[in-house]
C-alpha positions as a printed NumPy array, in Angstrom:
array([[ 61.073, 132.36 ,  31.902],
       [ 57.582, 132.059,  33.542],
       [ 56.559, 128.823,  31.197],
       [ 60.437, 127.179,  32.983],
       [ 58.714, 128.312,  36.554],
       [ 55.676, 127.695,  36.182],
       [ 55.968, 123.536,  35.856],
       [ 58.35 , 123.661,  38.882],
       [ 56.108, 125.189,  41.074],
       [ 54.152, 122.196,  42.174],
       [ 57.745, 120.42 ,  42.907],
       [ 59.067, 123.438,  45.031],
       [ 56.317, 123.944,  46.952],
       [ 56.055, 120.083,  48.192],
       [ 59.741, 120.529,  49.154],
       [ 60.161, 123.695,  50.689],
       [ 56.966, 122.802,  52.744],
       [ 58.792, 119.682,  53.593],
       [ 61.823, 121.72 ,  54.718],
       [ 59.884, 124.17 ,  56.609],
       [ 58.622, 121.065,  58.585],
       [ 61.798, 119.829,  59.073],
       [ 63.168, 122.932,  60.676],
       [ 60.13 , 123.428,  62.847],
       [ 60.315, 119.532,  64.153],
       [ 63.875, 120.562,  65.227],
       [ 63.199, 123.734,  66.448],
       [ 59.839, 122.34 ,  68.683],
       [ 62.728, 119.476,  70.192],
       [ 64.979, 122.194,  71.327],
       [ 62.484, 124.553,  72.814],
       [ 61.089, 121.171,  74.282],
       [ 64.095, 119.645,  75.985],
       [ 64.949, 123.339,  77.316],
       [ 61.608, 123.788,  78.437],
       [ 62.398, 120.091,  80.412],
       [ 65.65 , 120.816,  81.723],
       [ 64.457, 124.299,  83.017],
       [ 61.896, 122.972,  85.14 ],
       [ 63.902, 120.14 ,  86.662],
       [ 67.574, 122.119,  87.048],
       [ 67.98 , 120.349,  90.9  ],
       [ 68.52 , 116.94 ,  88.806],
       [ 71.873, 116.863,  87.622],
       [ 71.222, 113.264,  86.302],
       [ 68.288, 114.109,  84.176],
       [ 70.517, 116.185,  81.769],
       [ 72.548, 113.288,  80.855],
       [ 69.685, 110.843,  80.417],
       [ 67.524, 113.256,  78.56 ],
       [ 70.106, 112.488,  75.738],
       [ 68.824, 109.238,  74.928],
       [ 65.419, 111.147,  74.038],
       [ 66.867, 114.054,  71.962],
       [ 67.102, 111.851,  68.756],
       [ 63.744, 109.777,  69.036],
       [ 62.171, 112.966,  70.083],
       [ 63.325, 114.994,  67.074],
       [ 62.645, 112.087,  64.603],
       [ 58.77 , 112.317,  65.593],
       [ 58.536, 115.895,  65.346],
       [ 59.747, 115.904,  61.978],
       [ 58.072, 112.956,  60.661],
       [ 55.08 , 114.81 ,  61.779],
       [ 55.709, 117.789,  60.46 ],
       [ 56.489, 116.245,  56.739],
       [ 53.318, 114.38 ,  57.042],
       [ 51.219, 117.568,  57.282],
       [ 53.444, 119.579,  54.727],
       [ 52.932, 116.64 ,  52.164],
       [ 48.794, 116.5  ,  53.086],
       [ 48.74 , 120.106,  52.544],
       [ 50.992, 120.71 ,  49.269],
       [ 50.396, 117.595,  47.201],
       [ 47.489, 115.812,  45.806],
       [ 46.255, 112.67 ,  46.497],
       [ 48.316, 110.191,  44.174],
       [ 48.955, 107.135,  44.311],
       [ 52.853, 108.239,  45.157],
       [ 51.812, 110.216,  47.885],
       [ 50.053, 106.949,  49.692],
       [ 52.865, 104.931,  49.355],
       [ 55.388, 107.755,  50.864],
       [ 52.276, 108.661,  53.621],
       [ 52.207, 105.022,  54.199],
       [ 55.923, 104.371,  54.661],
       [ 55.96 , 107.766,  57.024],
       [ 53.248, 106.523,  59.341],
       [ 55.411, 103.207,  59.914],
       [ 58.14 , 105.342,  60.426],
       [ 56.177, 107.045,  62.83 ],
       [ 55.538, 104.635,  64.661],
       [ 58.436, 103.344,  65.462],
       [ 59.947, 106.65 ,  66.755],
       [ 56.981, 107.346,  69.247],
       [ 57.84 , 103.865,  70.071],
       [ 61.449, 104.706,  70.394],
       [ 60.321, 107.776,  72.32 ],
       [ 58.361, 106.213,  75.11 ],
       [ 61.358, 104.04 ,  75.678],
       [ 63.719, 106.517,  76.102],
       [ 60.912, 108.676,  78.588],
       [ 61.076, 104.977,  80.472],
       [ 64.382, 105.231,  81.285],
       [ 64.285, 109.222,  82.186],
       [ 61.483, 107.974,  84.355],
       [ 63.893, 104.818,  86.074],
       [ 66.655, 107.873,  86.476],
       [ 64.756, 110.374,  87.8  ],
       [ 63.593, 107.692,  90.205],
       [ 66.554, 105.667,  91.244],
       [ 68.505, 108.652,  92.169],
       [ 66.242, 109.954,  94.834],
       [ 66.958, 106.638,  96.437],
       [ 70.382, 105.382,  96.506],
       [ 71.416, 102.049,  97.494],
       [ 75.236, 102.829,  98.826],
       [ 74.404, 103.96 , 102.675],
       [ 74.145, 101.543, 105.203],
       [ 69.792, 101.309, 105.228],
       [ 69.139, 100.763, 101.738],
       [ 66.452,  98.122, 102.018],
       [ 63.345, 100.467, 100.683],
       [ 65.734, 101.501,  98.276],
       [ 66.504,  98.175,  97.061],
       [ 63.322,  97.35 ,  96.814],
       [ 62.023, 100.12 ,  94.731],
       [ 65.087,  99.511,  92.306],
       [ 64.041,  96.207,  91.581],
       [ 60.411,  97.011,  91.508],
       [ 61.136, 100.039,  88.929],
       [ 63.928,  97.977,  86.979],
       [ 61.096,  95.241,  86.429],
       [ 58.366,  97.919,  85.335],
       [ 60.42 ,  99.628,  83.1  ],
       [ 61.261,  96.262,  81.112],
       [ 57.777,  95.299,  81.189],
       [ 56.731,  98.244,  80.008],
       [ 59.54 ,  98.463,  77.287],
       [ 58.265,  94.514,  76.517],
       [ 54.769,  96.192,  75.622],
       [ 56.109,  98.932,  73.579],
       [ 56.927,  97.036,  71.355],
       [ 54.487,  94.563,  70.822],
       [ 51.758,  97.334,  70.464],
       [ 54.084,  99.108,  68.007],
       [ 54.693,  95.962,  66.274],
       [ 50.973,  95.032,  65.89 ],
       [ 49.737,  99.265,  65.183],
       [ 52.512,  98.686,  62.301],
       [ 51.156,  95.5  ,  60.814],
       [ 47.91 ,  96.474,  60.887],
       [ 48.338,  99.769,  58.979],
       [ 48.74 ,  96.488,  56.1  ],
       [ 45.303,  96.276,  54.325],
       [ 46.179,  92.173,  54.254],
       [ 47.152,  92.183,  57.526],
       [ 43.891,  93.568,  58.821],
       [ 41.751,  90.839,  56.651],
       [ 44.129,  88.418,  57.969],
       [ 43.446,  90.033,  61.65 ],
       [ 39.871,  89.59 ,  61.142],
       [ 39.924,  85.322,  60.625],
       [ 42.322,  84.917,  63.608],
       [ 40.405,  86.56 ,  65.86 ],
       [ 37.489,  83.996,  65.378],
       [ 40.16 ,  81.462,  65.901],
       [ 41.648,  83.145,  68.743],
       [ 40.259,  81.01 ,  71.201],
       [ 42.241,  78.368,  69.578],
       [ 45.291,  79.921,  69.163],
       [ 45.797,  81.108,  72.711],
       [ 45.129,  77.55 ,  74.548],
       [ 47.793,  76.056,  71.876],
       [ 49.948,  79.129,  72.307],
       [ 49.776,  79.056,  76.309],
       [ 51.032,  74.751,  76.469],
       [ 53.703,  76.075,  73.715],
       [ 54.909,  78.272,  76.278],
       [ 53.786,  77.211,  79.95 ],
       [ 57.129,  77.32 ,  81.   ],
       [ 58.133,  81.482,  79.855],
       [ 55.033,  82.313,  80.768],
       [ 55.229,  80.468,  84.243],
       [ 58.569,  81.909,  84.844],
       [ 57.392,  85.486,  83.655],
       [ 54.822,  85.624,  86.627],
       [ 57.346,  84.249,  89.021],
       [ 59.313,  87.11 ,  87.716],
       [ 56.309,  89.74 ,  88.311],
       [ 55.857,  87.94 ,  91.977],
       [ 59.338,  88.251,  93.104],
       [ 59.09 ,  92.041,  92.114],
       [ 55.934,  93.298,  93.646],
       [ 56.082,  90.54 ,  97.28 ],
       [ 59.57 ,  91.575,  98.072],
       [ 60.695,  88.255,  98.428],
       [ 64.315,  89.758,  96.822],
       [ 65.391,  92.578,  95.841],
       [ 68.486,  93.436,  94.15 ],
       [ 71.554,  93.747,  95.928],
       [ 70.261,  91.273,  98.492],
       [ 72.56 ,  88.489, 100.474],
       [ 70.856,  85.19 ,  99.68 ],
       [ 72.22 ,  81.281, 100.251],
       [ 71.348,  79.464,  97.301],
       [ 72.521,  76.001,  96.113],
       [ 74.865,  76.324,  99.212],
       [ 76.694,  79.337,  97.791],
       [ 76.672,  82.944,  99.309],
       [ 76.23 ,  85.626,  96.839],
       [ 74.276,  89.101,  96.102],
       [ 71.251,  89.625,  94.011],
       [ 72.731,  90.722,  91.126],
       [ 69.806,  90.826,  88.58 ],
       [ 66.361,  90.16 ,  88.698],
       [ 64.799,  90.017,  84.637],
       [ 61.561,  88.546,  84.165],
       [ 62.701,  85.212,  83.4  ],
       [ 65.449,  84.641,  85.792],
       [ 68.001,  85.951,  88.63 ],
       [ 71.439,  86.179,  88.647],
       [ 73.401,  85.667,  91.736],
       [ 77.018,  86.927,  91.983],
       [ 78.617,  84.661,  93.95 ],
       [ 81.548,  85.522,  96.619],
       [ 84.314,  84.093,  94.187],
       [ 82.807,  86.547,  91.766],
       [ 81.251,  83.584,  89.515],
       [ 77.548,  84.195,  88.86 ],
       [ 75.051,  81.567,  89.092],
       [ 71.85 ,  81.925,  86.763],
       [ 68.468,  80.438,  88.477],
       [ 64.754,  80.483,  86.797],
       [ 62.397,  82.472,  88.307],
       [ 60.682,  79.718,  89.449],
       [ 63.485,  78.493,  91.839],
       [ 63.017,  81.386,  94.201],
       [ 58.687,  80.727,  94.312],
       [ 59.392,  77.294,  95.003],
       [ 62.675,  76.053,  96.738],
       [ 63.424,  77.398, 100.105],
       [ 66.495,  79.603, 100.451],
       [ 68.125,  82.054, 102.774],
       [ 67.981,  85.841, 102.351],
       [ 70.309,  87.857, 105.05 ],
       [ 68.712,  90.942, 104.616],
       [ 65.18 ,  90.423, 103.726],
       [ 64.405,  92.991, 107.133],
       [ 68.234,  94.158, 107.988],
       [ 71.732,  93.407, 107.296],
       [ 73.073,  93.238, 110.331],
       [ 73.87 ,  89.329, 110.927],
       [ 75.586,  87.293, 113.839],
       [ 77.93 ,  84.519, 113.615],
       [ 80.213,  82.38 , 115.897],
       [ 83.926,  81.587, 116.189],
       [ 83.858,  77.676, 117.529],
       [ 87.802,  76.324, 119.179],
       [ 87.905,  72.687, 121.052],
       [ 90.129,  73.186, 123.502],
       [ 91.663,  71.283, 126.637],
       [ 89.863,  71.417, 129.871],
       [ 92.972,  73.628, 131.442],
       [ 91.548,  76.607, 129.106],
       [ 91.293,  79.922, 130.336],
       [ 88.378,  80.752, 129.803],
       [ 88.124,  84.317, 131.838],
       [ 91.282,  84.965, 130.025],
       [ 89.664,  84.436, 126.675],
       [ 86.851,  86.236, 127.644],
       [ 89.623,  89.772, 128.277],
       [ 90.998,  89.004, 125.522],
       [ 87.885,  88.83 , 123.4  ],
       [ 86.987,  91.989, 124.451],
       [ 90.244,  93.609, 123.379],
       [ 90.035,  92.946, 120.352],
       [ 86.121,  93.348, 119.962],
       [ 87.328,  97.104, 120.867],
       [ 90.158,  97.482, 119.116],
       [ 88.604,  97.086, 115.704],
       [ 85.243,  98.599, 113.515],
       [ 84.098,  95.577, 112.453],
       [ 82.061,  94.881, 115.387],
       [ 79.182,  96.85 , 115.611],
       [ 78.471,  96.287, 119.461],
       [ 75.796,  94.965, 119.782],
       [ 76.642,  91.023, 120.738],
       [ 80.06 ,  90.138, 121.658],
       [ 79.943,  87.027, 124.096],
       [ 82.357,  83.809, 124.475],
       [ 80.239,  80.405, 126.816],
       [ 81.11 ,  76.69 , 127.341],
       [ 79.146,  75.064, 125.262],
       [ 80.172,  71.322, 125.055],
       [ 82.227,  69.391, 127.265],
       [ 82.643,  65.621, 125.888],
       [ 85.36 ,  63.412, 124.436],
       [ 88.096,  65.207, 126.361],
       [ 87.865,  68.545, 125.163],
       [ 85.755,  71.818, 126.203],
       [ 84.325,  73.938, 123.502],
       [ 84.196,  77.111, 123.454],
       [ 82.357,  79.455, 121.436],
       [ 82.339,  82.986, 120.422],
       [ 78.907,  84.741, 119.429],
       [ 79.255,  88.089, 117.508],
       [ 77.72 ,  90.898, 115.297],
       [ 78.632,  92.941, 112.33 ],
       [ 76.98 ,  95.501, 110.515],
       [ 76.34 ,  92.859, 106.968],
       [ 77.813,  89.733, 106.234],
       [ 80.846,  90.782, 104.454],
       [ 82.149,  92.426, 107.606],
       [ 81.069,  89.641, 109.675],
       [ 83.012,  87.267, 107.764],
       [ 86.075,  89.511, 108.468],
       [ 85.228,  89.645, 112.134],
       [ 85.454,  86.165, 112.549],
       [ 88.578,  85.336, 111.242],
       [ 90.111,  88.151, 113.075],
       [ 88.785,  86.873, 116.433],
       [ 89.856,  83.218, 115.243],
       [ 93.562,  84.182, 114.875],
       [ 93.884,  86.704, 117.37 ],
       [ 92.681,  84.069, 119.874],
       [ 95.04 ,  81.545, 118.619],
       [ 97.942,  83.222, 119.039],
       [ 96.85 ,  84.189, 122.433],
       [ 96.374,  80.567, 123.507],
       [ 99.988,  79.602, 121.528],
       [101.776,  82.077, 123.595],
       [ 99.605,  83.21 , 126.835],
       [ 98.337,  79.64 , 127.74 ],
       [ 99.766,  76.276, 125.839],
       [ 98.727,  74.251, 127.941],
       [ 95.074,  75.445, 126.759],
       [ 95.89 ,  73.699, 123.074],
       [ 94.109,  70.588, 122.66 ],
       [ 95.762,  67.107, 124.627],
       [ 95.719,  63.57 , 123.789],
       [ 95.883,  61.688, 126.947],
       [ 96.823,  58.019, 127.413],
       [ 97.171,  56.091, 130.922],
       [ 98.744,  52.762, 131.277],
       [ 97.649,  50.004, 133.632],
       [ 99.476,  47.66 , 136.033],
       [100.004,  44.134, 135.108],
       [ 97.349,  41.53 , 134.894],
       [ 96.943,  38.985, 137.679],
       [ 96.626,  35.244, 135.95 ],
       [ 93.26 ,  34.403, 134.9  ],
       [ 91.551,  37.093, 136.818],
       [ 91.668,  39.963, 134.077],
       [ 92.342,  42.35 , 137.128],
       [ 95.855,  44.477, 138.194],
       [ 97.752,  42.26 , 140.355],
       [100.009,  43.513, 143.354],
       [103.245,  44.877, 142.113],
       [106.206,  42.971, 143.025],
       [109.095,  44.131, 145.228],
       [112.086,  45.226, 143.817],
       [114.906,  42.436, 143.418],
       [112.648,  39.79 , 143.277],
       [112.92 ,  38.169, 140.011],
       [110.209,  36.365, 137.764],
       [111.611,  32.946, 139.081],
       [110.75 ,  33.872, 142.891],
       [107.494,  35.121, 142.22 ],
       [106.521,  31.561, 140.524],
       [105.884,  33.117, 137.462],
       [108.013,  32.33 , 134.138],
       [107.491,  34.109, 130.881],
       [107.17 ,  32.748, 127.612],
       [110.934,  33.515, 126.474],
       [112.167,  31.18 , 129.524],
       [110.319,  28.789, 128.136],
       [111.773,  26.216, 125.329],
       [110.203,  26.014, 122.522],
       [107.941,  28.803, 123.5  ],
       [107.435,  31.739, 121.552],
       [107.425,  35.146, 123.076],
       [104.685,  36.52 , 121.834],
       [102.292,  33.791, 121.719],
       [ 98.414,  34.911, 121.608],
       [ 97.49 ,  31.668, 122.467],
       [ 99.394,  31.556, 125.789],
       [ 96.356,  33.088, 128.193],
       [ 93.82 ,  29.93 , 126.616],
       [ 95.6  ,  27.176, 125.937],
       [ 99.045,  26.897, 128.374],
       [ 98.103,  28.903, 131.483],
       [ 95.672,  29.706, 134.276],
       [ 95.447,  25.575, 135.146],
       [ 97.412,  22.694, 135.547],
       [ 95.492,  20.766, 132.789],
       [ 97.047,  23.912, 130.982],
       [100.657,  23.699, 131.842],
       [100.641,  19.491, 131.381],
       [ 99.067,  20.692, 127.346],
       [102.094,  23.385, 127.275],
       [104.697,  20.611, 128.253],
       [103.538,  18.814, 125.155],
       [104.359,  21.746, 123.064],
       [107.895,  22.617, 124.736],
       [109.47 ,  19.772, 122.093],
       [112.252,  17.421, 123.517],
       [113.636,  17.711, 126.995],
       [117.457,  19.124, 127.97 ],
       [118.659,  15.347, 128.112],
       [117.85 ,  14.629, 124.215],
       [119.68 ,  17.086, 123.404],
       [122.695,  16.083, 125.309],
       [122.815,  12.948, 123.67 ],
       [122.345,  14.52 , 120.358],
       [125.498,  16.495, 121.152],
       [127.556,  13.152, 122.078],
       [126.83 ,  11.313, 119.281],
       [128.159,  14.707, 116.817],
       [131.44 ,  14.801, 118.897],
       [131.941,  10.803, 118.795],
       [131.331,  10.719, 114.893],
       [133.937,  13.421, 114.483]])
C-alpha cells in the first residue's frame, strides 16, 4: 500500500496546493469586496457596479495563488514553464480586466455625486464628459500596455523588440502620415474634453439643425437631433467650424414671436393680452416678456414679441403658445387688425395730358362733351393700344384715324342698292 502512495505523492501535493490556492483566491475576493462595500455603505450605486469587478477580481487572486502553489510544490520542468508561462499571460489579462472594471467603479462613484437632471447641471455636464473621456482613454491604454507586457513575456518577441527600437525613429514618422487624420481627430477629441467647448447634454446648432450633445468619443460627437435622428461629426468639426452652443454658460434662452399686421392693430390690446397669457402659463420664466413696433413699411406694422424660458425646449413651446393665442385674439377681438390689401382707383385721364380731368356732370353724354370713344367709331376697335399715339391728342391724329375708319356710310348704301336690285 505505501509503494501505490508513495508515487502519487508528488501528483497530490501539486494539486491539493493548487486547490488550496484556489479557495484562498476566492476567499481573499469576498473578504475584499465586503471590506469595500463596508466602507462605502452611503453609495447605493457602488454595490451594483462593484459586480463588474467580482469576476476579474477573483480570476487574479486565483491565478496568483496557483502560481505560487505550483513554484512551491513542483520542480522546475520544462512542463511547469510552459503552464507558468501560459498563467502569467493569463494574468495579465485579468489585472487588465481588473483595472477596467475599477475604471468604471471610479466613473460611478463619480457621476452620481453630480447629476445632470436638475435645472443647473452645467458643472455637472462638464465633469461627465470630462470623466466619460478619461475613463476611455484610460481603458484605450489598458490595453495596449497589457497587449505589449503579454508579447513581450515571448523570448522572440523581445529580440524582435530590440531591432525595432533602433528603427523606431522610422517607424513612428511613417506611422504618424499613416494616421494624421485619427490621431488629429483624437486630440480634437482630448481638446473638446478638457476646454469645455461641449459637454454632453449640451444644445448646439450644427449644420443648421438643433440637437443635444449626445456623445462625445475620442474620434467624434454625436448630435441627437430634435426629430430624434442623430448626426455623426469628426472631432475636428467642432475645433474648426463655428457653431452655436445654447448653454455653453446657462440655458435659459430668449426668442421672439414676429406677426405683420395692419396699421389699425391694437397694439395696447396685444400688449394685455400678452401678459395674460405670459401669466397664465409655466413656461415663461419671467424674466423678459415685452411686445414693440418694430417695422412699419410696405403697408403693414410689425410687431414683435420678445420672451424667455428656462432652456430651449420650453422656449420653443412658449412661442407657439403666444403665436396662437394671439391669433385668435386678433380673429375674434380685432379683425380689422388682420393684414389688408388696399387698392385706390383714379379719375379719368384728361387727353394728352396724363393728368385726372374734371368729372363730367351727370346727363351729359360722351357726344356733348366732344369726346367719342373708340366703339362709336367705325372700323375702330375698342380696345385699341394704339389709340393714345397714333389717332388722338391732334388733328394730324384724327385726319391718320379717318384713314383707318374704312369706307364712309354712303358706300355702303350703295352696296345695299345694288344687293336689292340684283334680287
Amino acid at each position: 500500500m505505501q509503494d501505490v502512495l508513495d508515487p502519487a505523492m508528488p501528483l497530490l501535493a501539486p494539486i491539493l496546493a493548487v486547490a488550496l490556492a484556489v479557495a484562498g483566491g476566492l476567499l481573499a475576493s469576498w473578504l475584499l469586496r465586503r471590506i469595500v462595500l463596508r466602507f462605502n455603505r452611503n453609495q447605493p450605486a457602488l454595490r451594483e457596479t462593484s459586480r463588474v469587478a467580482r469576476l476579474p477580481l477573483r480570476l487574479a487572486l486565483c491565478l496568483i495563488g496557483v502560481r505560487i502553489a505550483l513554484g512551491l510544490t513542483t520542480e522546475d520542468a520544462g512542463w511547469r514553464r510552459n503552464l507558468d508561462h501560459a498563467l502569467q499571460i493569463a494574468l495579465i489579462g485579468s489585472i487588465a480586466w481588473l483595472a477596467i472594471a475599477v475604471l468604471l467603479i471610479i466613473e460611478t462613484m463619480v457621476l452620481t455625486r453630480y447629476r445632470v437632471d436638475v435645472a443647473d447641471n452645467r458643472r455637472a455636464r462638464r465633469l461627465r464628459t470630462q470623466v466619460i473621456l478619461a475613463r476611455r482613454i484610460g481603458v484605450a491604454l489598458i490595453v495596449i500596455v497589457a497587449l505589449g507586457i503579454a508579447m513581450l513575456t515571448f523570448p522572440a518577441i523581445q529580440a524582435l523588440g530590440a531591432g525595432l527600437l533602433a528603427s523606431a525613429g522610422v517607424i513612428s514618422i511613417v506611422a504618424g502620415l499613416a494616421a494624421q487624420t485619427s490621431l488629429v481627430n483624437v486630440f480634437a477629441g482630448i481638446q473638446l474634453a478638457f476646454t469645455d467647448a461641449i459637454r454632453v447634454d449640451d444644445v448646439v446648432v450644427v449644420q443648421k439643425e438643433w440637437g443635444r450633445i449626445e456623445e462625445i468619443t475620442l474620434t467624434y460627437v454625436v448630435v441627437h437631433i430634435w426629430d430624434d435622428r442623430r448626426l455623426i461629426l469628426p472631432s475636428t468639426y467642432f475645433t474648426t467650424t463655428p457653431f452655436e452652443n445654447w448653454t455653453r454658460r446657462q440655458s435659459e434662452v430668449m426668442g421672439t414671436v414676429e406677426f405683420d399686421l395692419d396699421w389699425r392693430a391694437p397694439v395696447e390690446d396685444m400688449r394685455a393680452e400678452l401678459k395674460r397669457v405670459l401669466a397664465g402659463t409655466e413656461l415663461w420664466d419671467e424674466r423678459v416678456g415685452i411686445l414693440q413696433i418694430t417695422d412699419a413699411t410696405a403697408g403693414f406694422v410689425r410687431v414683435r414679441i420678445l420672451v424667455s424660458a428656462a432652456d430651449s425646449a420650453t422656449l420653443f413651446d412658449l412661442r407657439c403658445l403666444i403665436r396662437e393665442e394671439l391669433v385668435l385674439f386678433l380673429q375674434q377681438e380685432h379683425p380689422t387688425a388682420l393684414p389688408h390689401v388696399r387698392l385706390e382707383s383714379l379719375g379719368a385721364v384728361s387727353l394728352g395730358s396724363g393728368t385726372p380731368g374734371p368729372a363730367a356732370p351727370s346727363g351729359t353724354s360722351a357726344k356733348q362733351q366732344g369726346k367719342v370713344s373708340a366703339a362709336d367709331e367705325p372700323g375702330r376697335h375698342p380696345a385699341d393700344p394704339h389709340d393714345s399715339q397714333l389717332f388722338t391728342g391732334s388733328i394730324e391724329a384724327i385726319q391718320r384715324s379717318k384713314a383707318f375708319t374704312g369706307p364712309g356710310e354712303e358706300v355702303f348704301e350703295d352696296r345695299d342698292k345694288s344687293i336689292a336690285s340684283q334680287n
